[in-house]
C-alpha positions as CSV (number, residue, x, y, z in Angstrom):
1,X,0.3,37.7,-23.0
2,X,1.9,35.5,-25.8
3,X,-0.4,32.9,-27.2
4,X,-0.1,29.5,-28.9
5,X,-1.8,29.2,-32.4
6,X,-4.7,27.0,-32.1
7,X,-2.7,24.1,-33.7
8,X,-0.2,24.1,-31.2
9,X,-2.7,25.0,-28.0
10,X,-4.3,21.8,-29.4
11,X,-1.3,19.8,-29.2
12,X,-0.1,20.7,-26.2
13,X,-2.9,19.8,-24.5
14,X,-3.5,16.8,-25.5
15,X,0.3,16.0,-24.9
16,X,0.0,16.8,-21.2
17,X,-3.7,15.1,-21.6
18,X,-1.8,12.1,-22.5
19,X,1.3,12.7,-19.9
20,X,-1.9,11.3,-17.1
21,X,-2.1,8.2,-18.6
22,X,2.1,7.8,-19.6
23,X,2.6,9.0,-16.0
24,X,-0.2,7.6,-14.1
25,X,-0.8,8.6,-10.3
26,X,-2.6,6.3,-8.2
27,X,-4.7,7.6,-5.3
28,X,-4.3,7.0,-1.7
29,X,-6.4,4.2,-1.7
30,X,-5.7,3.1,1.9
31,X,-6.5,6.3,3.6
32,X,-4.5,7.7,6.5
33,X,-7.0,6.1,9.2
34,X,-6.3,2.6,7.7
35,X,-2.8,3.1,8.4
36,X,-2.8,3.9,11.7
37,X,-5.6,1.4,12.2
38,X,-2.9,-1.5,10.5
39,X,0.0,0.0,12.7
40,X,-1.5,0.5,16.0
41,X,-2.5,-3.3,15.8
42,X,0.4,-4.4,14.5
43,X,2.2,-3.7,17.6
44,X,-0.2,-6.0,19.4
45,X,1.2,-8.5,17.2
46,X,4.8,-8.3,18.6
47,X,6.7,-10.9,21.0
48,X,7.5,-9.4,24.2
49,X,10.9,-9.1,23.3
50,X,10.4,-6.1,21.6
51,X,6.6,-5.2,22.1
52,X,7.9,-2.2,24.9
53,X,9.8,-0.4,22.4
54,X,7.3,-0.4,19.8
55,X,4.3,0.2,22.3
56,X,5.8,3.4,24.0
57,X,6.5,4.7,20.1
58,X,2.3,3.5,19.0
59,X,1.9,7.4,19.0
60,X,5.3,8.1,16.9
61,X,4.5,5.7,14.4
62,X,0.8,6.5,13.6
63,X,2.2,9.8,13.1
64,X,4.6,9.1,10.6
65,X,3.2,6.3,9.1
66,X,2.1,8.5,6.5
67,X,5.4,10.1,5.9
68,X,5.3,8.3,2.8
69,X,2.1,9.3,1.0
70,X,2.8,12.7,2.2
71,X,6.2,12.1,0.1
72,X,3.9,11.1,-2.6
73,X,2.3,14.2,-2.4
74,X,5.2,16.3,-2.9
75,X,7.5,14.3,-4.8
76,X,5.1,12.5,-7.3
77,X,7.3,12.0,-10.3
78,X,10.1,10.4,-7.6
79,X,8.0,8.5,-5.6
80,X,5.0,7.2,-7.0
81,X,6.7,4.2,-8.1
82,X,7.5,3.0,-4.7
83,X,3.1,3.1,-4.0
84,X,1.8,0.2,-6.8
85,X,2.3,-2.6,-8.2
86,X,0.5,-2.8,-11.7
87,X,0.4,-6.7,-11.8
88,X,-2.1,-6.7,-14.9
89,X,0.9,-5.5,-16.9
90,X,2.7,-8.2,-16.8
91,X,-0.3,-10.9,-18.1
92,X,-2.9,-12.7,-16.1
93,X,-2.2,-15.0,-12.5
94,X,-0.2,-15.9,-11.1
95,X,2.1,-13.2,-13.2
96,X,4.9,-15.5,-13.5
97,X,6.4,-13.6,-16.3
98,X,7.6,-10.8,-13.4
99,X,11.3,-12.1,-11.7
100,X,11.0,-11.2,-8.3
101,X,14.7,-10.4,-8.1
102,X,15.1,-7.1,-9.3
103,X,18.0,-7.5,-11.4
104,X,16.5,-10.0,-13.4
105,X,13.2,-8.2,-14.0
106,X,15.4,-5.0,-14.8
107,X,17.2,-7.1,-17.6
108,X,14.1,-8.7,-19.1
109,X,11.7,-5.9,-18.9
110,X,14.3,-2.6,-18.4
111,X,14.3,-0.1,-15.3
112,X,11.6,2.1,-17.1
113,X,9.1,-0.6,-17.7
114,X,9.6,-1.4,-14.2
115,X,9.4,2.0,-12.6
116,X,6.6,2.7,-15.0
117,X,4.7,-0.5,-13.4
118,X,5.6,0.3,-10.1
119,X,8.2,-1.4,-7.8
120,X,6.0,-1.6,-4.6
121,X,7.2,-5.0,-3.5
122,X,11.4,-4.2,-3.9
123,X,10.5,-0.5,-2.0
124,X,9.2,-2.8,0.7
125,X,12.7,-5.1,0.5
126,X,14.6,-2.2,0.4
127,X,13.1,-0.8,4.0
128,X,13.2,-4.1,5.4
129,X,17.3,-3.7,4.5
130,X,17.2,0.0,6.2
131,X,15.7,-1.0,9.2
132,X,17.6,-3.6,10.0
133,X,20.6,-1.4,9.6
134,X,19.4,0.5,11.8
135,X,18.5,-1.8,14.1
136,X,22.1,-3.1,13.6
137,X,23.5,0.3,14.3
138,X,21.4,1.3,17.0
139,X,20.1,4.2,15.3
140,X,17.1,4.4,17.6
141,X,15.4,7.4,16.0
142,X,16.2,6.2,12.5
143,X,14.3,2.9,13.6
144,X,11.8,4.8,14.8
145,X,11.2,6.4,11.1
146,X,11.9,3.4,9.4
147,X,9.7,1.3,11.2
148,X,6.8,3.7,10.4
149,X,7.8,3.9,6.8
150,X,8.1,0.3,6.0
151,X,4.7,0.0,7.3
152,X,3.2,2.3,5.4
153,X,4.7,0.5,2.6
154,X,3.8,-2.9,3.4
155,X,0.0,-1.5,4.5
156,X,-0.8,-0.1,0.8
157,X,1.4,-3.8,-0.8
158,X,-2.7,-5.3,0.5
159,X,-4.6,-2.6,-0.7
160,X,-6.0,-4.1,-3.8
161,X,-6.3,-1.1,-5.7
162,X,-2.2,-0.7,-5.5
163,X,-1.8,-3.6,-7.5
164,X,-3.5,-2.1,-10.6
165,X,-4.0,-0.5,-13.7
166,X,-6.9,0.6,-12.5
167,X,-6.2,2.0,-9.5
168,X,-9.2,4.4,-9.0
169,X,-11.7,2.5,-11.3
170,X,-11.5,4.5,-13.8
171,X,-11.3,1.9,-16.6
172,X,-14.0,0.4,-15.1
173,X,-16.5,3.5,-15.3
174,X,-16.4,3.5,-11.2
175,X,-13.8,6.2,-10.2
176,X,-13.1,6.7,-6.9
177,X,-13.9,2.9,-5.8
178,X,-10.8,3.0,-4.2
179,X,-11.6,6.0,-1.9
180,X,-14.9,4.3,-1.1
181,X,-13.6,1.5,-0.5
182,X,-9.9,2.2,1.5
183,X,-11.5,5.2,2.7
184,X,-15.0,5.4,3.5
185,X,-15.9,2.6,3.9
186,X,-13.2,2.2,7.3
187,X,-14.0,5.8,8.4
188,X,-17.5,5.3,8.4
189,X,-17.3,1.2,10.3
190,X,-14.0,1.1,11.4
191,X,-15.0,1.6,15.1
192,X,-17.3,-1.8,14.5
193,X,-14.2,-3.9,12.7
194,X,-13.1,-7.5,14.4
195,X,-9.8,-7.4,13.7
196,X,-7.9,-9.6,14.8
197,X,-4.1,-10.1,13.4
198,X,-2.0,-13.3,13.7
199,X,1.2,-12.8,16.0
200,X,4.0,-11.4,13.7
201,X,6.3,-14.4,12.5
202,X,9.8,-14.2,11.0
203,X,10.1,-13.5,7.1
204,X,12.6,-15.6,5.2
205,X,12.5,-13.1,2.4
206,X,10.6,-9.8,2.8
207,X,10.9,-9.6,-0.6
208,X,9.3,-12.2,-1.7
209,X,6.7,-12.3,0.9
210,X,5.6,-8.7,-0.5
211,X,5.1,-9.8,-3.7
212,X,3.0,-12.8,-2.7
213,X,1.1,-9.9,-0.3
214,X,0.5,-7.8,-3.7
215,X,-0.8,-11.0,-5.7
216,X,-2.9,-12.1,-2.6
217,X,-5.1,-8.6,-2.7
218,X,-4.9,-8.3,-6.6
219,X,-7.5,-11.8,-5.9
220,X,-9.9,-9.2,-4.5
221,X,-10.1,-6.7,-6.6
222,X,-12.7,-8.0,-9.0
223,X,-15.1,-8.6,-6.1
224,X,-14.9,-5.3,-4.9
225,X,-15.4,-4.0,-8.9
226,X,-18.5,-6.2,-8.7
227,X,-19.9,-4.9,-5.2
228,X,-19.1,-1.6,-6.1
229,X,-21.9,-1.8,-8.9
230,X,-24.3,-3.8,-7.0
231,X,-24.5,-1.3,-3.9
232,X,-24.8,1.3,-6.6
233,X,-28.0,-0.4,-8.3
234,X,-30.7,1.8,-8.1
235,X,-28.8,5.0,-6.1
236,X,-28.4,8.2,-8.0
237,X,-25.5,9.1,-5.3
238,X,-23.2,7.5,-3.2
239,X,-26.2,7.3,0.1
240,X,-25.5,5.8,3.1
241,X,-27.4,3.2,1.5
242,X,-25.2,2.6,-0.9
243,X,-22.1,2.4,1.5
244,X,-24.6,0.0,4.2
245,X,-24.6,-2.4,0.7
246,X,-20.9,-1.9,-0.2
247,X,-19.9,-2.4,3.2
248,X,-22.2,-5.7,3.8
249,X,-20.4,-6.8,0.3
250,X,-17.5,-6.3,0.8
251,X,-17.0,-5.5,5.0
252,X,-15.4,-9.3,5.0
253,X,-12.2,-8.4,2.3
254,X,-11.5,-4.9,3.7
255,X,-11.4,-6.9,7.8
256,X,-9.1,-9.5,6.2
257,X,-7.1,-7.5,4.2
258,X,-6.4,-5.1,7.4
259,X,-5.9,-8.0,9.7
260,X,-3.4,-9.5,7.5
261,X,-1.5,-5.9,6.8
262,X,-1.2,-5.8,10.8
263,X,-0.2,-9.5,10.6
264,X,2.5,-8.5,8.0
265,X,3.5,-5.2,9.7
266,X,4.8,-7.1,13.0
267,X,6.2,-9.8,10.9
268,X,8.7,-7.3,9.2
269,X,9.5,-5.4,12.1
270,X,10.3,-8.4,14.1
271,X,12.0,-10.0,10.8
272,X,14.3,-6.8,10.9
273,X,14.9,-7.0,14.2
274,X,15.9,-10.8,14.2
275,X,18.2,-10.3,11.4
276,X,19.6,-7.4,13.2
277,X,21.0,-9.9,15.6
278,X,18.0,-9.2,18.2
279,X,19.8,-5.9,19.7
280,X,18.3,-4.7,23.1
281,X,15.9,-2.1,22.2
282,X,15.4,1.0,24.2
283,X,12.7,1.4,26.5
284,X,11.2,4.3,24.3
């Protein structure tokens, strides 16, 4: 087998050492159980209008609600910019140097700055466009997909730990906070969570409102940081101790930031739906 001189070995690793951090890949820090937890009651959220439709597909769209992080999966280098936000790269709150019209942001910062940052909150415009399309065409089973995708999106837009640099603590010194947190903590409490979403409301502009949904969970993300080391005082391992203390920490952000994904699931389904020209929808 041919192999490198040491000089080059050396380089070459530490070039695709480096390639992690020029390419970086953010976890699945909502894990597939708070997605379908956020889209099964986000259907409760719906009007009547079109709560039928949606209810006889709850079992299609927890499915395929994580069509897109299984996209992630295989498709990293083309879709891992759709799954963050990396707010702290564009300065401190409330981030005002970042246009929210794409165009603009493209011209002040480029395309690769941006895709390098992530472009969660235009992804989330972009299926709010597609589904009302679809909605507009009748395109039932493309509705169907759509509707689950776009939730997806718009779940992970409150994760806190899609809006970061930091995306898995490991600046920090506490990698995998996100999984403990997004993950865990929900598989291990979920079954005890009061959730309870607001009805869905119409969206002026989705993307907008998924940009002020990204800024809204970056506020957490410091708490959880803090929590994270406080359970952890005192532990050797990651006990159930440790997750009782996390959870009693921090059991209030992860509700809330459920509730409102729910909230904000509903709100752009029924957004697409209005701006669709409120089509009848199928029975199923």
């Amino acid at each position: 087998m041919f192999a490198l001189p040491f000089a080059a070995a050396v380089a070459a690793g530490a070039g695709a050492f480096l390639s992690l951090f020029a390419f970086p890949s953010p976890a699945r820090a909502w894990g597939a159980n708070a997605e379908r937890l956020v889209a099964g009651k986000a259907v409760e959220t719906l009007p009547p209008d079109i709560r039928g439709f949606f209810e006889a597909n709850r079992d299609f769209l927890s499915r395929h609600i994580t069509d897109p992080l299984d996209l992630l999966a295989k498709e990293p280098q083309n879709e891992r910019r759709n799954h963050y936000l990396f707010l702290d790269h564009y300065g401190k709150f409330p981030f005002d140097t970042l246009p929210q019209d794409y165009k603009t942001a493209v011209g002040k910062f480029s395309k690769a700055k941006l895709e390098a940052s992530g472009v969660l909150p235009w992804q989330i415009g972009v299926y709010s466009q597609k589904l009302t399309a679809a909605m507009r065409n009748r395109d039932w089973e493309e509705v169907r997909l759509d509707a689950a995708a776009l939730a997806s999106y718009v779940a992970q837009a409150h994760d806190p730990f899609h809006t970061t640099e930091n995306f898995d603590g490991h600046l920090s010194n506490q990698t995998g906070v996100d999984s403990r947190f997004g993950s865990n903590l929900i598989d291990r409490f979920s079954t005890f969570f009061p959730m309870r979403p607001n009805d869905a409301t119409f969206l002026r502009d989705p993307t907008d409102h998924a940009f002020d949904d990204c800024m809204f969970a970056h506020a957490s993300l410091e708490s959880i940081l803090l929590a994270d080391r406080r359970a952890r005082e005192g532990l050797s391992d990651f006990t159930d101790d440790y997750y009782d203390r996390f959870y009693n920490l921090t059991g209030a952000i992860l509700i809330r930031q459920l509730s409102d994904a729910a909230s904000d699931v509903g709100s752009y389904w029924l957004t697409a739906w209005i701006n669709a020209g409120r089509p009848q929808l199928p029975p199923q």
